[in-house]
C-alpha positions as CSV (number, residue, x, y, z in Angstrom):
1,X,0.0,0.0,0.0
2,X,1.2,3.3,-0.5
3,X,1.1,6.4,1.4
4,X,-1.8,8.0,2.0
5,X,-4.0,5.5,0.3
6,X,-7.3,4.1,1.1
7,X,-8.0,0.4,0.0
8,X,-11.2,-1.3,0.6
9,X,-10.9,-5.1,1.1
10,X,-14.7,-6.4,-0.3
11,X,-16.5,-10.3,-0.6
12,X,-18.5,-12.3,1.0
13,X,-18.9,-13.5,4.8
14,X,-15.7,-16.1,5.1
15,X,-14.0,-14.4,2.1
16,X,-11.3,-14.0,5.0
17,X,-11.1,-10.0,4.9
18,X,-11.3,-10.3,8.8
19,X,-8.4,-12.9,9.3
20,X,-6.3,-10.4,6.2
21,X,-6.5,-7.5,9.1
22,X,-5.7,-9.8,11.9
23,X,-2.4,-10.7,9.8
24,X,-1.8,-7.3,9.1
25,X,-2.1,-6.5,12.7
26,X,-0.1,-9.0,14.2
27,X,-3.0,-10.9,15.8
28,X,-3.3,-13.7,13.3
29,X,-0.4,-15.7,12.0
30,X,0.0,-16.3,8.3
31,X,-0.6,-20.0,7.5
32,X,1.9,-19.3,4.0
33,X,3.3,-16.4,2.7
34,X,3.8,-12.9,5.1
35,X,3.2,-9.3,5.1
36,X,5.6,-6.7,5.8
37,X,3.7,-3.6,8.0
38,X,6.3,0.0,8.7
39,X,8.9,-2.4,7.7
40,X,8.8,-5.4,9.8
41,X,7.2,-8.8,9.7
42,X,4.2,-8.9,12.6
43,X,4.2,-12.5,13.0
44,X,8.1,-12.7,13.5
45,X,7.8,-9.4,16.3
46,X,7.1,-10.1,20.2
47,X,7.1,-8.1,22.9
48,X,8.5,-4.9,22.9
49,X,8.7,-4.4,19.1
50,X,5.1,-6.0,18.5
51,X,3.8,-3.3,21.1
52,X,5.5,-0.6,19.3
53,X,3.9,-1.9,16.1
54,X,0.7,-2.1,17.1
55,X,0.9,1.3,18.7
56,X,1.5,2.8,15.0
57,X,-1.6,0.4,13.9
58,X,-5.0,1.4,14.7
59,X,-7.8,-1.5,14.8
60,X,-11.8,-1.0,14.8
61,X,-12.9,-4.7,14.9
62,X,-15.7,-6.3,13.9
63,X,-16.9,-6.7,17.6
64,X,-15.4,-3.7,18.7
65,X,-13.4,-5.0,21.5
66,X,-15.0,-2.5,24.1
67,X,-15.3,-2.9,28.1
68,X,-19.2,-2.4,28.6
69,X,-19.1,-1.4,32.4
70,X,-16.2,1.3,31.9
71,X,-17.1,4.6,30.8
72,X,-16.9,5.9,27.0
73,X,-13.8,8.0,28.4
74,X,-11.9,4.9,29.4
75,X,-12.6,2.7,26.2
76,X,-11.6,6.0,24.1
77,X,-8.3,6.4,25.8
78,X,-7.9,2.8,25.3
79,X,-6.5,3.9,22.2
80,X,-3.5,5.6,23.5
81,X,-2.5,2.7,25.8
82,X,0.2,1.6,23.5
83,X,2.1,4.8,24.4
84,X,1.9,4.7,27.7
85,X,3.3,3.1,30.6
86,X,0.8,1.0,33.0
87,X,1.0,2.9,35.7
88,X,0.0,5.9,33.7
89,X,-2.9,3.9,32.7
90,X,-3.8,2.9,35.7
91,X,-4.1,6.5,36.6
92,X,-6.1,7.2,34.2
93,X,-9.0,4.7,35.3
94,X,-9.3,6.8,38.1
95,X,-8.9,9.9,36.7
96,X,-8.9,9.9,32.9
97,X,-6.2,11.8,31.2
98,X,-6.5,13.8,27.9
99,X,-10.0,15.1,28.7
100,X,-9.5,17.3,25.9
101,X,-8.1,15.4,23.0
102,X,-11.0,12.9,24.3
103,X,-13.9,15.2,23.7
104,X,-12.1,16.5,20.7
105,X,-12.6,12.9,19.4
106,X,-16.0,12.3,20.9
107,X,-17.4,15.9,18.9
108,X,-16.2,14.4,15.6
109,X,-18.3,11.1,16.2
110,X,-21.2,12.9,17.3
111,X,-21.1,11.4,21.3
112,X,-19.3,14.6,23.1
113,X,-22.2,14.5,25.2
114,X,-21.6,10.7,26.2
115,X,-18.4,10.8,27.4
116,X,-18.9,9.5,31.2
117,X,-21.7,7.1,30.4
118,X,-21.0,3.5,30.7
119,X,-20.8,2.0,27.5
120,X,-23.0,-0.7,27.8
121,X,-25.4,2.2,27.8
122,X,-24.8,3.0,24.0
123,X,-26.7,1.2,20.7
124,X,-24.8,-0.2,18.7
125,X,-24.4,2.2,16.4
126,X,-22.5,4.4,19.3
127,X,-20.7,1.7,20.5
128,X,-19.6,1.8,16.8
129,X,-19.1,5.5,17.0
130,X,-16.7,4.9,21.0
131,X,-14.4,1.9,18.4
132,X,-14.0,5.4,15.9
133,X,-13.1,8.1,18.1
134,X,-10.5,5.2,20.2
135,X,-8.6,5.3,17.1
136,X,-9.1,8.7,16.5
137,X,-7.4,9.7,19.7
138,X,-4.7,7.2,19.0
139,X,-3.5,8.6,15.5
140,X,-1.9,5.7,14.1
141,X,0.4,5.7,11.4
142,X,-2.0,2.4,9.4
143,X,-5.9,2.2,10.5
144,X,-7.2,-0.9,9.8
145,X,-11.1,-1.1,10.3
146,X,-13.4,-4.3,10.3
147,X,-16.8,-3.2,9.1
148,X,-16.1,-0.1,10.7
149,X,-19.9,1.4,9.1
150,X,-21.9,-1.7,9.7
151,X,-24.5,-0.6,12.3
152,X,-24.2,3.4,11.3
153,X,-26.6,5.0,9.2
154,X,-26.1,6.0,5.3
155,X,-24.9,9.6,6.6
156,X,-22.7,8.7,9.6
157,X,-21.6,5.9,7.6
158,X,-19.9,8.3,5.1
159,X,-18.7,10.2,7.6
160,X,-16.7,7.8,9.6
161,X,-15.1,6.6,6.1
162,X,-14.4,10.5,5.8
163,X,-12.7,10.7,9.3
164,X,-10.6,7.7,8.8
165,X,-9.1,8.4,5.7
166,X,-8.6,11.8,6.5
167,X,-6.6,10.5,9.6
168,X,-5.0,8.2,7.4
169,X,-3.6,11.1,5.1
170,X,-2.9,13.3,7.8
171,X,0.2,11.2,9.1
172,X,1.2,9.7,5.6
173,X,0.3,6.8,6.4
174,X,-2.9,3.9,4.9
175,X,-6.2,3.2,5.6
176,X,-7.2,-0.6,4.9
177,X,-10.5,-1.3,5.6
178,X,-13.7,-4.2,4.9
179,X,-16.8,-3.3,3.8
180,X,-19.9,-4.8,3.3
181,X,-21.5,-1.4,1.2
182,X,-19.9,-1.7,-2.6
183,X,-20.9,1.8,-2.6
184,X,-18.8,3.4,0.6
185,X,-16.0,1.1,-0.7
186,X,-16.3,3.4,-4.4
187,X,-17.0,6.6,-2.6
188,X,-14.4,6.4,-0.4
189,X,-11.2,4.2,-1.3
190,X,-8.9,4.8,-3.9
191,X,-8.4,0.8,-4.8
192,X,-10.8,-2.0,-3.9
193,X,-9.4,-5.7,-3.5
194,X,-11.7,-8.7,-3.6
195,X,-11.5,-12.2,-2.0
196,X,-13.3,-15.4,-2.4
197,X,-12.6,-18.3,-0.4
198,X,-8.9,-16.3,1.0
199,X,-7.8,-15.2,-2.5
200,X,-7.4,-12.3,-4.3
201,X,-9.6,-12.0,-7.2
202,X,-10.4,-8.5,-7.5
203,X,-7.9,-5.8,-7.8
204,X,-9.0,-2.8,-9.5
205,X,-8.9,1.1,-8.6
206,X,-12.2,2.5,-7.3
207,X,-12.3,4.8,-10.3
208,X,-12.5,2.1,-12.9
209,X,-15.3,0.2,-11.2
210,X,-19.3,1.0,-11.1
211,X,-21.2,0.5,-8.9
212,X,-22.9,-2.3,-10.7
213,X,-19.8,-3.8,-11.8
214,X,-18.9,-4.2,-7.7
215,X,-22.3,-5.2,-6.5
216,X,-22.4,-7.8,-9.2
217,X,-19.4,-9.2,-7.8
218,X,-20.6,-8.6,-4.1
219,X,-23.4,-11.6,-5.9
220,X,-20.8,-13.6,-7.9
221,X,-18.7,-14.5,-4.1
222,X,-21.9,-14.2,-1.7
């Protein structure tokens, strides 16, 4: 991937665009092949060097990977625990640092107002909104999202996609990102990449594909 660019990884449910980001991440070793991420090999890192990896590597999962009985503050500045020490994070459990860089992130999602409620509290679609502004706060170098629209509506949809490839820009650095909406994926990625059964069978920029083009694939691999 180059700098600054947005990809959109598309196909079916079991394609394996989830277990592609885990790779990527560091979370899922490669069963052949590798990938190389700011220069290094994720499934050959540990410890200390896989931290500072994943620091530079911002994740919204499919599930979200939030703490329901914390506060939106906490799971926010979750983001930033790569960069700090423990006991700084422990700290901040009782009383949460970067209160402003926080709400900062919470404004541009839409849930300033939410920022001390538990998170269990949220729908989904906030919950969705808490993953976004954790990785917001975080400014990673690569932001690698898991359905990151999938319970939003059409216009919040389009403006997470906005948010994370403008974050993805503004440090030089990638956005890589699964979709289920052929649509978002045209609107806004510069290259779309389709798997079927783990392969690659789709590679195309976003500006030579239409929209029926993509969602006739989206029926070809469902």
């Amino acid at each position: 991937m180059a700098a600054g660019e947005r990809v959109a990884v598309v196909g079916a449910s079991g394609a394996g665009k989830s277990t592609l980001l885990g790779v990527v991440n560091g979370s899922v070793p490669p069963t052949a092949g590798g990938v190389r991420v700011h220069g290094g090999d994720p499934a050959a890192l540990r410890g200390r060097e896989l931290r500072r990896l994943r620091a530079r590597t911002g994740t919204i999962h499919q599930h979200l990977e939030l703490v329901g009985p914390l506060r939106v503050v906490h799971n926010v500045n979750a983001g930033r625990l790569g960069s700090w020490s423990a006991a700084r994070a422990l700290r901040s459990l009782v009383q949460p640092h970067g209160l402003d860089d926080v709400r900062s992130a919470l404004e541009q999602v839409g849930l300033a107002d939410r920022m001390f409620e538990r998170t269990d509290r949220l729908s989904g679609g906030e919950r969705q909104r808490v993953a976004l502004a954790r990785v917001l706060v975080q400014r990673p170098d690569l932001v690698l999202a898991d359905e990151p629209a999938s319970a939003l509506d059409p216009a919040l949809a389009d403006e997470a996609m906005r948010l994370l490839g403008e974050l993805a820009a503004d440090r030089g650095g990638a956005l890589l990102a699964s979709l289920h909406d052929p649509a978002l994926a045209l609107r806004h990625c510069d290259r779309v990449v389709g798997l079927a059964a783990g392969r690659v069978v789709l590679d195309a920029p976003a500006a030579s594909l239409t929209l029926p083009e993509l969602e006739a694939f989206y029926g070809v691999v469902r």
